[in-house]
C-alpha positions in Angstrom: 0.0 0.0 0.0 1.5 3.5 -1.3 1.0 6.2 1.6 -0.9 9.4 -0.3 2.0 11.1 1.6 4.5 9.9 -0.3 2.8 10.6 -3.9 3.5 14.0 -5.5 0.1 14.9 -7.0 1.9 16.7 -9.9 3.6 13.0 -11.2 0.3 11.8 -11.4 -1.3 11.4 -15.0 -3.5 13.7 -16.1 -6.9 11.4 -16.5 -7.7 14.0 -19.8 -11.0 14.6 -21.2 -12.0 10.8 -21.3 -12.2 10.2 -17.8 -15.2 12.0 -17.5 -18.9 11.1 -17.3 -20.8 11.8 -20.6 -22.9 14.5 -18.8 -19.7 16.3 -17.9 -18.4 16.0 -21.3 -21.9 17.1 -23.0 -21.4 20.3 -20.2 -17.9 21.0 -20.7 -18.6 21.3 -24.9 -21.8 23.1 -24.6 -20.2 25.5 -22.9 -17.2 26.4 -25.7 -19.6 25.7 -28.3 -22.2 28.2 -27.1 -19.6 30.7 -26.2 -17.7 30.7 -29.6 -21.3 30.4 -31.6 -24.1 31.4 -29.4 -27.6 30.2 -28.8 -28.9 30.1 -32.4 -25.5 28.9 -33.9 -25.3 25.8 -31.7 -27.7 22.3 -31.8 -27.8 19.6 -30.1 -26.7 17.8 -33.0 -23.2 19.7 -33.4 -22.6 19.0 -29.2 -23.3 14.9 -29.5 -21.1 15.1 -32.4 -18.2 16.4 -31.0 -18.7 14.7 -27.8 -19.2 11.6 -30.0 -23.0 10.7 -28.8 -25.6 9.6 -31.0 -29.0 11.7 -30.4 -30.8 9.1 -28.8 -27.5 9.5 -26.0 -27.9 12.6 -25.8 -31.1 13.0 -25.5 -30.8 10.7 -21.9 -29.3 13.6 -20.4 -30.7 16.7 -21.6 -34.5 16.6 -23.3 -33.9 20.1 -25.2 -31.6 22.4 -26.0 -32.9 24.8 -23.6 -32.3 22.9 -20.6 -28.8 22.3 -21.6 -28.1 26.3 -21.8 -30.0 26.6 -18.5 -28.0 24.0 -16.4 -24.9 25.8 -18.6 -25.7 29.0 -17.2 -26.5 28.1 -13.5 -23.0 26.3 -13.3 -21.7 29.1 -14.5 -23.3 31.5 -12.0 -22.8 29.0 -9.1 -19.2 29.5 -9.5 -19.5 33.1 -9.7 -21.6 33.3 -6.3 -19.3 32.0 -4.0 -17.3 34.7 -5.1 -19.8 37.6 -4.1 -20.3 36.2 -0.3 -18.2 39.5 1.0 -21.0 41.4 -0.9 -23.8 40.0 1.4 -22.1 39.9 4.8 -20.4 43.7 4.2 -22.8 46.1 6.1 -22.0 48.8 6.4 -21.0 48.3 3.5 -17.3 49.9 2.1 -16.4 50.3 -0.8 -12.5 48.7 -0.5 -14.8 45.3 -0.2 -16.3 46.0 -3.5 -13.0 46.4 -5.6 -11.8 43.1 -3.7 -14.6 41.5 -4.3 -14.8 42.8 -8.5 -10.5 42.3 -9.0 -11.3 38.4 -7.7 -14.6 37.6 -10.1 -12.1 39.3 -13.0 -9.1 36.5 -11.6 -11.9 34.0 -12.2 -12.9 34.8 -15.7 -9.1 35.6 -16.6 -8.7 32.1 -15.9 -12.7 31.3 -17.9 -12.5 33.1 -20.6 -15.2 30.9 -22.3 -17.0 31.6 -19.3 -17.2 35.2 -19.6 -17.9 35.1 -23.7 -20.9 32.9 -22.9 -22.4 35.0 -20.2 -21.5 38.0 -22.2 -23.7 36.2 -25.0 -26.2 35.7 -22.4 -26.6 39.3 -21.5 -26.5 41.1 -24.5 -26.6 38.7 -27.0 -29.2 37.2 -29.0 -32.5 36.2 -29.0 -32.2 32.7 -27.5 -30.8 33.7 -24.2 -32.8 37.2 -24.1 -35.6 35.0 -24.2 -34.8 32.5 -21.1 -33.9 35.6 -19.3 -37.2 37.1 -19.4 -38.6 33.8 -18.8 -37.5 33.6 -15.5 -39.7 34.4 -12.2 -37.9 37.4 -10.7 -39.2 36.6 -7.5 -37.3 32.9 -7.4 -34.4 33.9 -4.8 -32.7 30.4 -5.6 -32.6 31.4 -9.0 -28.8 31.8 -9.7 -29.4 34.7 -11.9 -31.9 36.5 -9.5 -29.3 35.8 -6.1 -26.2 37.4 -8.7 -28.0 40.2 -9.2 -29.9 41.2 -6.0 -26.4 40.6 -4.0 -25.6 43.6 -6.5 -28.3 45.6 -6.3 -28.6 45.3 -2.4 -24.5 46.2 -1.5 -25.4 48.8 -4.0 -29.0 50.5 -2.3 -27.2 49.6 1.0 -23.7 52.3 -0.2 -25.8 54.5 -1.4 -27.9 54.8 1.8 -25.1 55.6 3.3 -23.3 58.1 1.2 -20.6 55.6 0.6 -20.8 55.9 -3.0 -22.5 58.5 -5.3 -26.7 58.6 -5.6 -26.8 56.7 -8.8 -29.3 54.1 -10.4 -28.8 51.0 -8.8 -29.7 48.7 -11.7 -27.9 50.3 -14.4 -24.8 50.7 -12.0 -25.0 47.2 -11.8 -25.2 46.2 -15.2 -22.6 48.5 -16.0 -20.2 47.0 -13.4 -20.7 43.2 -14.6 -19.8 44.6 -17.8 -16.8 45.8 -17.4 -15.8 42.3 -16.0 -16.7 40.9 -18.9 -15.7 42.1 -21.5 -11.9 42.2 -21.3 -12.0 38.3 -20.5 -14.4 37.8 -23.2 -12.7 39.8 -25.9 -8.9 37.9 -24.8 -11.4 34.4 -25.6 -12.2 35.8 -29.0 -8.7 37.2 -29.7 -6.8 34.5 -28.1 -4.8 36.7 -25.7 -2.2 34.4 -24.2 -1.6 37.0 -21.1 -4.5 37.4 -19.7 -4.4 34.8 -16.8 -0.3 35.9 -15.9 0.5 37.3 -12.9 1.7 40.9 -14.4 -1.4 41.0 -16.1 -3.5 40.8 -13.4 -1.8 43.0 -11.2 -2.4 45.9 -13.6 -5.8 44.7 -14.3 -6.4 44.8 -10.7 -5.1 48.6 -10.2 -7.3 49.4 -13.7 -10.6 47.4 -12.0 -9.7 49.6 -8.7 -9.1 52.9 -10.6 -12.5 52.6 -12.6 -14.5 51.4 -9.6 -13.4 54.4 -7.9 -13.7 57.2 -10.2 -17.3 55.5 -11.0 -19.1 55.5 -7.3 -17.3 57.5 -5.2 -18.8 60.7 -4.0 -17.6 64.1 -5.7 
């Protein structure tokens, strides 16, 4: 019996795309597909063929193409919400906690690129997503879409309460802030900028982030 202690995790082999379960495969290719494409250039067809599923296969684990871009999309915004926990406990709020919190969800989609060019698509892309996003019940507060953006909208009416940042429209401020966390991820996928997850990078991306958040919500 090997101890665990003894085995360097880096010598292990990498278990590469095969080792996973169809459904995580099926995810993992949605995802790039929809991101490079978007919702109307994408079927279900071109995902079980590069996955290498008949349609029958496919259909086993998702029934339409519409509840494959909505499981897509909540994955993706799961892993965004754990980074926005600060958000909800910061009260009174401050505003340092906001350009922490903005400089690590722009670490995370340096890293996702495809991530960010899909939920760019999402937001102000075409019909297909506009659609499911009017579909959904805005009063559903497990909704990942819903919890993203209320966590925004409250740290937001709870700064401005407070004179911490400038009176402003909470809403569009928001929109604008997701935004510009976005789009320089999401550009660098469509570009293929190599430097965008390197250290250097982010360090100036950081004190850009900072700069803009500042000059934007600050009181004058």
């Amino acid at each position: 019996m090997v101890s665990r202690a003894l085995v360097d995790p880096q010598a292990l082999p990498d278990p590469g795309p095969g080792a996973l379960g169809p459904r995580e495969r099926i995810l993992q290719v949605a995802l790039r597909l929809l991101a490079e494409h978007g919702y109307e250039g994408v079927t279900l067809r071109m995902i079980g063929a590069e996955v290498g599923l008949h349609n029958s296969s496919l259909f086993h684990h998702f029934q339409s193409k519409g509840q494959l871009v909505t499981e897509v999309l909540h994955r993706v915004l799961e892993r965004i919400l754990g980074r926005l926990a600060p958000l909800e406990r910061n009260d009174p709020p401050q505003l340092d906690v906001l350009v922490d919190v903005c400089v690590d969800v722009a670490d995370h989609f340096a890293e996702a690129p495809e991530e960010a060019l899909f939920v760019l698509r999402a937001v102000i892309g075409s019909p297909g997503f506009r659609e499911y996003l009017m579909q959904i019940d805005q009063s559903d507060g497990a909704h990942p879409v819903v919890r993203l953006m209320s966590i925004f909208w409250g740290w937001f009416e709870r700064a401005r309460a407070r004179g911490v940042i400038r009176p402003l429209k909470v809403h569009q401020a928001t929109r604008n802030l997701f935004g510009v966390l976005l789009f320089d991820p999401a550009l660098s996928r469509g570009f293929g900028d190599p430097d965008l997850p390197t250290a250097r990078r982010r360090r100036t991306r950081a004190a850009e982030l900072s700069a803009f958040i500042r000059a934007a919500f600050e009181p004058r």
